[in-house]
C-alpha positions in Angstrom: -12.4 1.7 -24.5 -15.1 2.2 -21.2 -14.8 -0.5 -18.9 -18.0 -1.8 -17.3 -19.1 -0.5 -14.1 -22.7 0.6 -15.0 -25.5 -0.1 -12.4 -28.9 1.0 -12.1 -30.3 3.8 -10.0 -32.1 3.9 -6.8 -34.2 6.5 -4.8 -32.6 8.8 -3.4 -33.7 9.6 0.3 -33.6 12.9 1.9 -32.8 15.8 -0.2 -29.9 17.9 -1.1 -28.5 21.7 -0.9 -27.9 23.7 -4.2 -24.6 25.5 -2.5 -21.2 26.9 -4.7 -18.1 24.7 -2.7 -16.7 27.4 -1.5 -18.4 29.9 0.8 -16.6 33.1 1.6 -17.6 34.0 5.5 -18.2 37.7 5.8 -17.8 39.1 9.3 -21.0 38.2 11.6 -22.2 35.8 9.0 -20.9 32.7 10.7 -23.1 31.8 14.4 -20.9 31.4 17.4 -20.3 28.0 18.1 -18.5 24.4 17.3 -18.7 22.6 13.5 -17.6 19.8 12.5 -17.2 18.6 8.7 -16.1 15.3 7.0 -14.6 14.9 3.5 -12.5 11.9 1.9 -8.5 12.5 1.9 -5.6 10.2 0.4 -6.1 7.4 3.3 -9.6 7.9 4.5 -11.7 10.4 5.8 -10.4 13.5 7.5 -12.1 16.3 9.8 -12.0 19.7 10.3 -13.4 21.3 13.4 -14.2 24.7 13.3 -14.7 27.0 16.4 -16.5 30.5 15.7 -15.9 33.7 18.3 -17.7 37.0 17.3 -18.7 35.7 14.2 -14.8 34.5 13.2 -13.3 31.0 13.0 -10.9 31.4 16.1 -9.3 27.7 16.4 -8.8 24.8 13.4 -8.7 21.5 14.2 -7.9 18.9 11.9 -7.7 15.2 11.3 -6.5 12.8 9.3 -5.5 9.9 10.9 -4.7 7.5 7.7 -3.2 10.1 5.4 0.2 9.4 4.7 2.2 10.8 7.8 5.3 12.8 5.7 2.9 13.6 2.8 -0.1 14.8 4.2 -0.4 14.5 7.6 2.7 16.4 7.4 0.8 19.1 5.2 -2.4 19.2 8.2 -0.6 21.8 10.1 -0.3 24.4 6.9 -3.5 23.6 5.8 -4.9 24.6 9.6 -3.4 27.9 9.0 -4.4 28.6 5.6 -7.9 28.5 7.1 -7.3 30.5 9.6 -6.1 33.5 7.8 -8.6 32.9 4.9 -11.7 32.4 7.4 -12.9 30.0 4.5 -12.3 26.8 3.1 -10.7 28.9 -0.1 -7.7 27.7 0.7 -4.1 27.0 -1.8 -3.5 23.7 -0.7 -0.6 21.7 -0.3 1.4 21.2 -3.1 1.9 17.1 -3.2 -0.5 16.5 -0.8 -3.5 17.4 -3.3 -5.8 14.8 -2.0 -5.5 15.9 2.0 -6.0 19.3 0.9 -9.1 18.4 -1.5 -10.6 16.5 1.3 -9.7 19.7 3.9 -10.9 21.8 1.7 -14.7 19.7 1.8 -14.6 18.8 5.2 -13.9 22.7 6.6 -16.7 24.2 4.4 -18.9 21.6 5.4 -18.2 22.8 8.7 -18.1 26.6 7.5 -22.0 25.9 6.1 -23.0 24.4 9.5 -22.2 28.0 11.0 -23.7 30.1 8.2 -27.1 28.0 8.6 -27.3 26.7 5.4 -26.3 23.0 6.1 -28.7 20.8 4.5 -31.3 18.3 6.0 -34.5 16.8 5.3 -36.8 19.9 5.5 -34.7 21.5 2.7 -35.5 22.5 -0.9 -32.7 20.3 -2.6 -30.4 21.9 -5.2 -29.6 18.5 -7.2 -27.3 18.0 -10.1 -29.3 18.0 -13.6 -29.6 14.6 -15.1 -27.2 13.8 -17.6 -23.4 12.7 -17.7 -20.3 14.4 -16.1 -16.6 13.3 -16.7 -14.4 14.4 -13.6 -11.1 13.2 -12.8 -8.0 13.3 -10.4 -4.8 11.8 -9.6 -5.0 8.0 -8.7 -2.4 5.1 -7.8 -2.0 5.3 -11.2 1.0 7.2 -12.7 0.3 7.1 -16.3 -2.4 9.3 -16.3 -4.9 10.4 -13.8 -8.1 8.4 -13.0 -11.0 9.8 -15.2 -14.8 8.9 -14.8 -18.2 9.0 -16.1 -20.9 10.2 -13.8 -24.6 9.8 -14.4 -27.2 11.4 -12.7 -31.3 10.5 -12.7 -33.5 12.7 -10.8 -30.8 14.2 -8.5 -29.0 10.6 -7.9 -26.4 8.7 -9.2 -27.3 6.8 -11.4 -24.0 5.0 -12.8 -20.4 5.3 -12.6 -18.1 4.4 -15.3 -14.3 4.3 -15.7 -13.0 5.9 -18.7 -9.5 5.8 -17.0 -8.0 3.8 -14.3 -4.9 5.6 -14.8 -2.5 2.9 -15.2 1.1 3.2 -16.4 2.5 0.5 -18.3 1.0 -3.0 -19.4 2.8 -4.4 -16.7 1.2 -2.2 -14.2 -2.0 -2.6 -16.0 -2.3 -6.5 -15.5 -1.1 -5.7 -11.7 -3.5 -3.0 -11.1 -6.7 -4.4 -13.0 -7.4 -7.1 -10.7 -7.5 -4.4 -7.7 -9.1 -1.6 -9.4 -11.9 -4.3 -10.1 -12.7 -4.3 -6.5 -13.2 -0.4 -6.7 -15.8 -1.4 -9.6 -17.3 -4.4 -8.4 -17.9 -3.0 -4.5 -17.3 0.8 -4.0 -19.3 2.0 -6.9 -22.6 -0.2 -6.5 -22.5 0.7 -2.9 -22.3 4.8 -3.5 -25.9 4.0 -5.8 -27.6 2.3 -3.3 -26.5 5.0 -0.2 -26.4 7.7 -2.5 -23.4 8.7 0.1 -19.9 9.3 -0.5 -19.2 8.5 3.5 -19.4 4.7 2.5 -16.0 3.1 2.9 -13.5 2.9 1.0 -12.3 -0.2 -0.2 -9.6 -2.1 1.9 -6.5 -3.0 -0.1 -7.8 -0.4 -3.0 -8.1 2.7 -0.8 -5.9 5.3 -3.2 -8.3 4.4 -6.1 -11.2 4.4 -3.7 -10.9 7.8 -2.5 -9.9 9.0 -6.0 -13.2 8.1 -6.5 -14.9 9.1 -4.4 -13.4 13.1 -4.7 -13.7 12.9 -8.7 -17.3 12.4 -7.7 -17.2 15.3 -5.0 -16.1 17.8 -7.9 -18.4 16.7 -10.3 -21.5 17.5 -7.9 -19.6 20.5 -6.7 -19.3 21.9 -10.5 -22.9 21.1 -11.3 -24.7 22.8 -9.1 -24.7 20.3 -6.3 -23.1 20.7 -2.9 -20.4 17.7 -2.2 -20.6 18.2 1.4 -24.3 17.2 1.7 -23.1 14.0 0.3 -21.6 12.1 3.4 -24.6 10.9 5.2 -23.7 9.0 7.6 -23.6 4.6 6.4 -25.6 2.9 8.9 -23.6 0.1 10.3 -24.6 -3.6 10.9 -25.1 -4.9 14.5 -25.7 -8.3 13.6 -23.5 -11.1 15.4 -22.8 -14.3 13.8 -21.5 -17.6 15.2 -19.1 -20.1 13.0 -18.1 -22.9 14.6 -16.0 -26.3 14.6 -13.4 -25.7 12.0 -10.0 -27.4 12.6 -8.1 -24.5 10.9 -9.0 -20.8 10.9 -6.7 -18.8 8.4 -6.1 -14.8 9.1 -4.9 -13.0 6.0 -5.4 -14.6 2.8 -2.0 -13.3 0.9 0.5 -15.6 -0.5 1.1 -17.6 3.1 -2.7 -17.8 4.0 -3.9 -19.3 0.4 -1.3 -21.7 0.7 -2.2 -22.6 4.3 -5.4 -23.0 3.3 -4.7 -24.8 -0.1 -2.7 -27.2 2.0 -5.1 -27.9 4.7 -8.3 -28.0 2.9 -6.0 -31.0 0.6 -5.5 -33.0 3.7 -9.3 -32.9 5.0 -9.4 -30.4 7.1 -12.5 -28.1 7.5 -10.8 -24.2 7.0 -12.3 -20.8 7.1 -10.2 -17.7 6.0 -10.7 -14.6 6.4 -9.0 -10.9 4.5 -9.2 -7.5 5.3 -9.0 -6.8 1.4 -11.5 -7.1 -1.0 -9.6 -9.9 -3.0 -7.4 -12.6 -2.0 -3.7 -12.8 -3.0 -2.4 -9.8 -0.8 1.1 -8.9 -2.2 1.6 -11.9 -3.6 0.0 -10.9 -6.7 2.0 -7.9 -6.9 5.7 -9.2 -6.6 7.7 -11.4 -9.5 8.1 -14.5 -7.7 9.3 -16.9 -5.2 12.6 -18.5 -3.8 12.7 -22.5 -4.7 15.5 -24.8 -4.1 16.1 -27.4 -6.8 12.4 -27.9 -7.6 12.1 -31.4 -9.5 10.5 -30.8 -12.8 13.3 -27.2 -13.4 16.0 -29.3 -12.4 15.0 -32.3 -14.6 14.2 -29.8 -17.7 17.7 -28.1 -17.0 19.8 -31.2 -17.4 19.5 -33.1 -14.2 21.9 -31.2 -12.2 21.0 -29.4 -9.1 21.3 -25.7 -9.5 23.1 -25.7 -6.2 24.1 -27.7 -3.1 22.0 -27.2 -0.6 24.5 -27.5 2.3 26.7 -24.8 0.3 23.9 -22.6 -0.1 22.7 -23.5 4.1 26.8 -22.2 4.9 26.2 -18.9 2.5 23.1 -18.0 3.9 24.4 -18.3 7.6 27.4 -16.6 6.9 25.4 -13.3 5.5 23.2 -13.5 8.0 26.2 -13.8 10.8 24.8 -16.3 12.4 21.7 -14.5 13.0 19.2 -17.0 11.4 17.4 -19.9 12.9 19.6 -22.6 11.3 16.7 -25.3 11.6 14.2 -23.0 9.5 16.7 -22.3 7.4 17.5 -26.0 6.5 14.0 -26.4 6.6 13.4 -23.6 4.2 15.8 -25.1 1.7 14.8 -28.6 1.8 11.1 -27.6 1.6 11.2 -25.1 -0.8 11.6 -26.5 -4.6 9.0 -29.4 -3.2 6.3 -26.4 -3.1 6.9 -25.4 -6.8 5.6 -29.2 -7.8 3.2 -29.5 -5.3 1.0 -26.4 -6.5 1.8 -27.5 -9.5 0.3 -31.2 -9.2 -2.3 -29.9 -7.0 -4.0 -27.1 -7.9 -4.0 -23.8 -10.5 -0.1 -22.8 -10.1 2.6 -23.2 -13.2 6.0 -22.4 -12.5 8.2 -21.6 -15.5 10.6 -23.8 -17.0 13.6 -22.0 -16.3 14.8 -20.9 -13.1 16.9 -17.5 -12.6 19.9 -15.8 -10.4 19.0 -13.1 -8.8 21.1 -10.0 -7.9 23.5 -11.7 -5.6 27.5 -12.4 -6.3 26.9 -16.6 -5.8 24.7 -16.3 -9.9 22.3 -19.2 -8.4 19.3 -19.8 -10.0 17.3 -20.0 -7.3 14.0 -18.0 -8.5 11.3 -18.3 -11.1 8.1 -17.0 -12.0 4.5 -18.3 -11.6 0.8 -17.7 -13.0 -2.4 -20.0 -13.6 -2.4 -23.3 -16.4 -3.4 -20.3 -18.7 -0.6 -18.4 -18.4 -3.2 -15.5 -18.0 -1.9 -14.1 -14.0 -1.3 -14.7 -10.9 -4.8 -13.6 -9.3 -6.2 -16.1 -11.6 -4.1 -18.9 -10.1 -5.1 -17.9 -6.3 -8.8 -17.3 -7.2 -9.2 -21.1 -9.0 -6.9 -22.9 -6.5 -8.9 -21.4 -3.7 -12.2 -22.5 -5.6 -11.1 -26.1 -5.3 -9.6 -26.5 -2.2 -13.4 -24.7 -0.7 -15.2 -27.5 -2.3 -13.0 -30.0 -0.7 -15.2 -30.0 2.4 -18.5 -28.7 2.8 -17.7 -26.8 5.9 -15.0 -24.8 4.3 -15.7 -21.5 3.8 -13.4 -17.9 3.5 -14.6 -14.5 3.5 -13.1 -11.0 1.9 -13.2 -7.8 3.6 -13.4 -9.3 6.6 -11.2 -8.0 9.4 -9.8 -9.8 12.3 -9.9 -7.7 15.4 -9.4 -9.9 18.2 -8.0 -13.5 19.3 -10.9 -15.3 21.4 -9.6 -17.1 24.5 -11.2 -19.9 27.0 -10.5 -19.3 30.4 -7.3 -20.8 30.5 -6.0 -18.2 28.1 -5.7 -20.6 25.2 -6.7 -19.2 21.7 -9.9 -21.2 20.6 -11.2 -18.6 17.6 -11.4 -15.3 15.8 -13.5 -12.0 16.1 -13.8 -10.6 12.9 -15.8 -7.4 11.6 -17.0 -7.3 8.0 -17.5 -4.5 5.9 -20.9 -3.9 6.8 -20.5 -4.1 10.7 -21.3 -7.6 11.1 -19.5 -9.5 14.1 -18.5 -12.7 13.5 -17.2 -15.6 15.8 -15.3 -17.8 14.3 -14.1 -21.2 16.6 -11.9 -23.7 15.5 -8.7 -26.2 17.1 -6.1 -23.8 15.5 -5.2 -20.1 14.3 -2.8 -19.5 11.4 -1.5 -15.6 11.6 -0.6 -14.7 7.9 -1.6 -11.2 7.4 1.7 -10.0 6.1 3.7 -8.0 8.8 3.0 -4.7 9.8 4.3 -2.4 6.5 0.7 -0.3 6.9 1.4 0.5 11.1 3.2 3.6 11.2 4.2 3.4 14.3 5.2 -0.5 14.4 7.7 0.7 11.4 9.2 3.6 13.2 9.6 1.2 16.0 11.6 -1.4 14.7 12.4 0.1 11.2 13.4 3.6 11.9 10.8 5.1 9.9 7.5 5.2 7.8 8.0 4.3 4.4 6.5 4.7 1.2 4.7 1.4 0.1 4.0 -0.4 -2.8 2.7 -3.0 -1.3 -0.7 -3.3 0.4 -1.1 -1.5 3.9 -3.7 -3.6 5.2 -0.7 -5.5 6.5 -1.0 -3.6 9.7 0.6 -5.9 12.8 -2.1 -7.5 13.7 -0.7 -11.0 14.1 2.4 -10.0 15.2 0.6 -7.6 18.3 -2.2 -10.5 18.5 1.7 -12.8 19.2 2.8 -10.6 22.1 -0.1 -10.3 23.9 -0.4 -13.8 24.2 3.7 -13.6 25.4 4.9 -14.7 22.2 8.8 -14.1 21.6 10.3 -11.4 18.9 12.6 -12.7 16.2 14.9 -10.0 14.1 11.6 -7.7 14.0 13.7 -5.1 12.6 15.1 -7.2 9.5 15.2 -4.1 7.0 11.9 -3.6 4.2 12.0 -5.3 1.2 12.6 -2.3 -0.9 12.9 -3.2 -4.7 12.0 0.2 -6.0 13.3 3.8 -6.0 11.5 7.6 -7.0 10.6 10.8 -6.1 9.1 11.4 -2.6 5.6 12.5 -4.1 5.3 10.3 -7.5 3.8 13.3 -9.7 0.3 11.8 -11.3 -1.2 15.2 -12.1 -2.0 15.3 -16.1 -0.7 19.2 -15.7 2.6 17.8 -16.5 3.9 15.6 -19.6 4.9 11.9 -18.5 8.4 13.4 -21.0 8.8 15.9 -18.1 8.0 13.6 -15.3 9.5 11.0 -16.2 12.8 13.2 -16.5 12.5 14.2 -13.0 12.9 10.6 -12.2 15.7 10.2 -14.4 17.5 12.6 -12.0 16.6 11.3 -9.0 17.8 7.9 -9.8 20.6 8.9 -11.4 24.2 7.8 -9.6 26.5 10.2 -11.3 25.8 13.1 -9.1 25.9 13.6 -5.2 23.4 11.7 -2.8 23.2 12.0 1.2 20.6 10.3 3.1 18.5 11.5 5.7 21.0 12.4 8.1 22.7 14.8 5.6 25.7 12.2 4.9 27.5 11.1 1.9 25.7 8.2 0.4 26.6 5.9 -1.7 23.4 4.3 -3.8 24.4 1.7 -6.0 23.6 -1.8 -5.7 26.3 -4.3 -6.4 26.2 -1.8 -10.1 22.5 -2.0 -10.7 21.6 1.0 -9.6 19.6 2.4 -6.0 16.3 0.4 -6.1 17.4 -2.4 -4.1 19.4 -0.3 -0.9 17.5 3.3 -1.1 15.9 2.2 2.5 19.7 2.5 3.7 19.5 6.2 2.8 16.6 6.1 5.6 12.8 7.7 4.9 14.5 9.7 2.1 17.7 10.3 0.1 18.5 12.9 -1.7 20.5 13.9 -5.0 22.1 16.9 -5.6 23.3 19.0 -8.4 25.6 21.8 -8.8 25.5 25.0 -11.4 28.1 23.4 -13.4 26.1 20.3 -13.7 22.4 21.9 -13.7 24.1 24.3 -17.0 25.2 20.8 -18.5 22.0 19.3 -18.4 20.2 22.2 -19.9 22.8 22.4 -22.6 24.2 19.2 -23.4 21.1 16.6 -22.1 21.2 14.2 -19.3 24.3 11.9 -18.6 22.1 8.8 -19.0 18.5 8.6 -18.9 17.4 5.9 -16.0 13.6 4.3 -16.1 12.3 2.8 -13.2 11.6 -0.6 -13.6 8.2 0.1 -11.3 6.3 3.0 -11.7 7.4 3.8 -14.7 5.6 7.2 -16.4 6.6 6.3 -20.1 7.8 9.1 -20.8 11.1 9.6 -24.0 14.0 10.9 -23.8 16.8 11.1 -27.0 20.3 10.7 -25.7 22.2 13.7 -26.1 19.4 16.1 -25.9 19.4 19.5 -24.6 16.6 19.9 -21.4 16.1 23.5 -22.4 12.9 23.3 -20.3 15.1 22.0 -17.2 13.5 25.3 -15.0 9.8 24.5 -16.0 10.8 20.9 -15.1 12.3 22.2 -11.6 8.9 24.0 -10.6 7.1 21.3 -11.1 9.3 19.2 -8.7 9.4 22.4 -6.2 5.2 22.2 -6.1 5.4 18.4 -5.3 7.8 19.1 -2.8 10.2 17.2 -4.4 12.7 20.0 -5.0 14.6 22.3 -3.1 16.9 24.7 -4.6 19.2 26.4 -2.2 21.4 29.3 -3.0 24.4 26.9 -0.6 25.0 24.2 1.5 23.9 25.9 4.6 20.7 27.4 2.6 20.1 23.9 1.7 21.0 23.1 5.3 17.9 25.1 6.6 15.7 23.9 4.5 16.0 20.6 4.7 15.9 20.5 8.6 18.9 19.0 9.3 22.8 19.4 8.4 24.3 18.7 5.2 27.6 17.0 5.9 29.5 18.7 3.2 32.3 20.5 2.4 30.9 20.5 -1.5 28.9 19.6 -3.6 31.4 17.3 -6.6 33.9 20.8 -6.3 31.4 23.4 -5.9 31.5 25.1 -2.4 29.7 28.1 -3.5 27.0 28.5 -5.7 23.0 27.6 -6.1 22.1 23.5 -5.3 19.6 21.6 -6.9 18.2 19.1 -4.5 15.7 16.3 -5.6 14.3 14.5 -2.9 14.1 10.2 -3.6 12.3 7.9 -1.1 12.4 3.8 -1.4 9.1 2.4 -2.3 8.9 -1.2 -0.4 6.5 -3.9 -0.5 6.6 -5.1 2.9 8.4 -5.6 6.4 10.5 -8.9 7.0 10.7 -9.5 10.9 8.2 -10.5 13.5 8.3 -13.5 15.5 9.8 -16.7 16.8 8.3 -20.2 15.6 9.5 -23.8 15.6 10.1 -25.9 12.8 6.3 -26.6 13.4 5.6 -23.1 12.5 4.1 -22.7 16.0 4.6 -19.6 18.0 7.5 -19.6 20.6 7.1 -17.8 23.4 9.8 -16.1 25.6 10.2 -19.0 27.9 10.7 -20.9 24.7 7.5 -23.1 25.1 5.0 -23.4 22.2 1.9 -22.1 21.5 1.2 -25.3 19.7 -2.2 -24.7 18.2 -1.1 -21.1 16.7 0.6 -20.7 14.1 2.4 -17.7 12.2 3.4 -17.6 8.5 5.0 -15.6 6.0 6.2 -12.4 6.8 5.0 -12.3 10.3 7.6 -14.7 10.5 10.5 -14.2 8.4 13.1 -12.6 10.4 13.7 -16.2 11.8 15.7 -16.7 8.4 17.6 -13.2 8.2 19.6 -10.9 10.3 18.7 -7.9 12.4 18.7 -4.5 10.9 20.0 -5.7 7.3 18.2 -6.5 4.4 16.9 -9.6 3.7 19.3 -12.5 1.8 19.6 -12.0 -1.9 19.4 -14.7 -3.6 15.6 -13.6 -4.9 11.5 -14.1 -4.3 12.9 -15.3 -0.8 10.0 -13.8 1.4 7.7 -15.1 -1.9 9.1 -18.8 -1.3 9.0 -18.3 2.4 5.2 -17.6 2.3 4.1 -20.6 0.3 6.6 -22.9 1.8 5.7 -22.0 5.4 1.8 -21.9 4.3 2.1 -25.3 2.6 3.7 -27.0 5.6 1.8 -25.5 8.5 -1.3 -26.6 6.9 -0.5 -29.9 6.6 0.6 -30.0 10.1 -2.5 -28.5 11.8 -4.5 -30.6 9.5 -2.9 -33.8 10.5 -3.3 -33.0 13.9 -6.9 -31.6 14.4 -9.2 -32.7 11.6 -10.9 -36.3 12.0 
């Protein structure tokens, strides 16, 4: 069924170039000189800049600045080359990196038309795409199939777009994904219409489905006698300032910490303006099960009366995993305040908690977790978007904002924090002053260099990377004091390196793939060529693959590959999370095991070595083995796995107020910091976070629904 994204046309100014995509540069075709193209890559936009000697391209230079750094900004380097021996943007690509190379490819013949004269402006005769309707599509976030779309065309413009495909996998992903694929509809695809320009940008929190989109689009024009590259005129930004002023409480980041700070707050009378980078609110909130609470009332009274545990055992447990390490304040605090959340969102606003409560994957089997959604049962976004409704109407100053980006804390002279600037999508400044500043944007899980800092590496995410630092750098500027900022990433998911979303390849074959890569019964090292040992407490390598590092790997020997192709796989292991849906029958022979091999070699996520020191070579760094379960000679089948983590768990030090601490141990009593940008005050450095389930979830709302009440009964009248 076509989901509804139709809009109407609207002129279309200036004109465009009728040129093929790829131009083939004869010697002395191309003018002496420097050109620079732009095209749309996995993260964002990405460059190439050409320089031209005696009619040759002589030097490649190429950006990408939000591509993924081990996919492809990692692939930037061969693609330069490929250029450079083709002279042309007829390049092979990069096998796993297809969207870095699909934007490269764009952005160097853009350049590469700019040389041979035939780059398009006003004064041109356009070449425009016949009206009528064009179904493109490529690989999305989506692993179930790739992301498939309807374009229209009137009079050489767009006219509509429609999804036939958001390439979801399972239901489950489906109700996830929907609500942020929806901001794709609702904002990206209106605002290509109106520019007629596939340089508008992409959609914060939704930026893998945005530029899906915007390159299914590229090809269409490309393969319809249009010329993509004379489709990224340049969006005019807004330099419009505006002034907000007087709130008692202004909220940055609007995930699972900020709505509650807000919720909380705006309940107590106090005027609150929030702000998110993202085009909807929720954050990662929306995306995970759900949260940590301690003997909440109505589950304790519905299970029989009896506490589910005693909170000073729990308090002792939680110390002694932590050794120690944990603020034992907050983490009393935490318990204490934590079940009292689940009845006040309940009694309050849109939130219902199930009946039952659950253990999680720790030895102690407390149930000290459940899951949540709206009074309709219908999901989770619902019960953020409603809550939110009512707590703005509470006061007729309060007021929050999407896609609105915090850029800087404003100061008086005295250096104390009296607002926010904030940039919306459109350019627009704002000024935002109010009494206090909550920080709840989430940690720093989308700063690459923050999470080779204090994590050791950049990690695969399936959480939302808008979470980029910006409280927690916004904390030390203003001297605030680091707490456990290297707590290890919540990492509840395992699977290849490059998840394989091209429909080349059946989700059976895929999905098989996977099977091997999280399967135990063969050899693992981790990133430093060790033995590793992936099983967590017997449930498998999603919740401790980050211990491998930025990748692990699992390989197989002859005797084993032979055995698989023969006799079928040992067991046949589905990913809770990105899931591809694909069958297996037990038992059965993989007699296409080699097809299924070169697929993983294109996606870079296989290497097969004819020995250890082959494999060695390849891999850049030494395997410490002697062999590989008895084989010490032979060919190696290596399948490369990465952890797939939601978000970081350190950051700073607060009080039992929530307030910032600074080094000298003073507070910054009018700034507050929530959530993740705070939760390595209840774990240990460099481990993972406790166990006991949804505890960064429960941390969130608890912290959220207790700062907000505080700030409120300290600053609003």
């Amino acid at each position: 069924m076509r989901r509804k994204a139709s809009f109407l046309a609207l002129l279309l100014a200036g004109s465009l170039l009728a040129s093929p995509l790829s131009v083939w540069a004869e010697s002395g075709d191309l003018k002496d000189g420097s050109y620079t193209g732009e095209a749309e890559g996995f993260g964002g936009k990405v460059s190439a800049s050409l320089t031209v000697e005696d009619g040759a391209i002589t030097e490649v230079e190429l950006e990408g600045a939000d591509e993924t750094p081990t996919v492809g900004g990692a692939a930037l380097d061969t693609l330069k080359e490929q250029i450079l021996e083709a002279q042309s943007a007829e390049i092979d690509g990069v096998g796993g990196a297809t969207f870095t190379s699909d934007g490269i490819r764009a952005a160097a013949q853009s350049a590469i038309s700019q040389a041979l004269g035939t780059d398009s402006d006003a004064e041109t005769e356009a070449g425009q795409v016949p009206d009528g309707s064009y179904i493109g599509k490529a690989p999305s976030f989506g692993i179930m199939g790739e992301m498939e779309l309807e374009i229209s065309f009137e009079g050489g413009a767009i006219s509509r777009i429609d999804t036939l495909n958001a390439g979801s996998a399972t239901q489950a992903d489906e109700d996830e994904y929907s609500p942020i694929y929806a901001t794709v509809e609702e904002k990206l695809y209106p605002r290509i219409i109106e520019s007629q320009s596939l340089a508008v940008d992409s959609i914060t929190g939704a930026t893998v489905s945005s530029n899906a989109a915007k390159q299914i689009i590229a090809k269409v024009i490309d393969e319809n006698g249009g010329n993509s590259a004379d489709w990224y005129r340049e969006i005019e930004k807004s330099t419009e300032e505006v002034t907000l002023e007087d709130f008692d409480v202004i909220i940055v980041g609007l995930g699972t910490s900020g709505v509650a700070a807000y919720l909380s707050a705006a309940l107590e009378g106090a005027s609150v303006f929030g702000m998110d980078s993202a085009a909807k609110i929720g954050g990662n909130g929306t995306n995970t099960a759900g949260p940590l609470g301690v003997n909440p009332a109505r589950q304790v009274e519905l299970n029989g009366g009896e506490p589910f545990v005693d909170p000073e055992e729990l308090k002792a447990a939680w110390m002694e995993y932590t050794d120690n390490d944990a603020k034992e304040e907050l983490v009393d605090l935490f318990i204490r305040e934590s079940g009292n959340t689940f009845g006040w969102l309940e009694d309050n606003y849109d939130f219902q908690f199930l009946d039952a409560m659950f253990a999680f994957y720790d030895s102690h089997a407390w149930p000290l977790w459940t899951m949540y959604s709206d009074k309709t049962n219908t999901s989770k976004d619902l019960a953020y978007q409603n809550s939110m409704e009512k707590a703005r109407a509470m006061n007729e100053k309060n007021d929050y904002m999407t896609e609105l980006t915090a850029r800087d804390l404003i100061l008086d002279e005295d250096g104390s924090v009296i607002g926010v600037e904030a940039e919306y999508y459109d350019g627009t400044l704002y000024h935002i002053y109010g009494d206090s500043v909550m920080l709840c944007d989430g940690g720093y899980i989308g700063n690459p260099e923050m999470t080779q800092k204090y994590t050791g590496a950049v990690w695969h995410t399936k959480g939302m990377t808008q979470c980029d630092g910006f409280g927690i750098s916004e904390c030390l500027e203003l001297g605030g004091a680091l707490y456990n900022p290297d707590v290890a990433v919540e990492d509840h998911i395992a699977q290849l390196d490059t998840i394989i979303r091209s429909d080349d390849y059946s989700n059976d074959d895929k999905s098989l793939l996977t099977s091997l890569v999280l399967d135990l019964n063969y050899q693992l090292i981790d990133g430093e060529g060790n033995s590793f040992d992936g099983n967590y407490n017997g449930l498998g390598i999603a919740f401790n693959a980050w211990e491998a590092g930025e990748n692990y790997y699992v390989l197989i020997n002859e005797e084993e590959y032979k055995r698989i192709k023969e006799d079928g796989l040992i067991a046949f292991n589905a990913p809770m999370f990105f899931n591809q849906g694909g069958s297996y029958e037990e038992g059965s022979p993989v007699e296409n095991l080699d097809a299924i091999m070169e697929m993983g070699e294109k996606f870079n996520d296989v290497i097969i070595a004819d020995s250890l020191e082959d494999l060695s070579d390849k891999l850049g760094f030494t395997v410490n083995l002697e062999d590989v379960h008895g084989q010490t000679e032979g060919k190696i089948w290596c399948i490369k796995g990465a952890a797939y983590v939601y978000s970081t768990c350190g950051g700073m030090d607060v009080d039992s107020s929530l307030n910032l601490l600074k080094e000298d141990g003073t507070a910054v009593e009018n700034v507050y910091v929530l959530g993740n940008n705070s939760l390595g005050t209840l774990n240990e450095s460099s481990k993972a976070y406790v166990t006991y389930g949804g505890c960064a979830q429960g941390w969130a709302l608890t912290s959220g629904r207790l700062a907000g009440a505080i700030a409120a009964a300290k600053y609003a009248e």
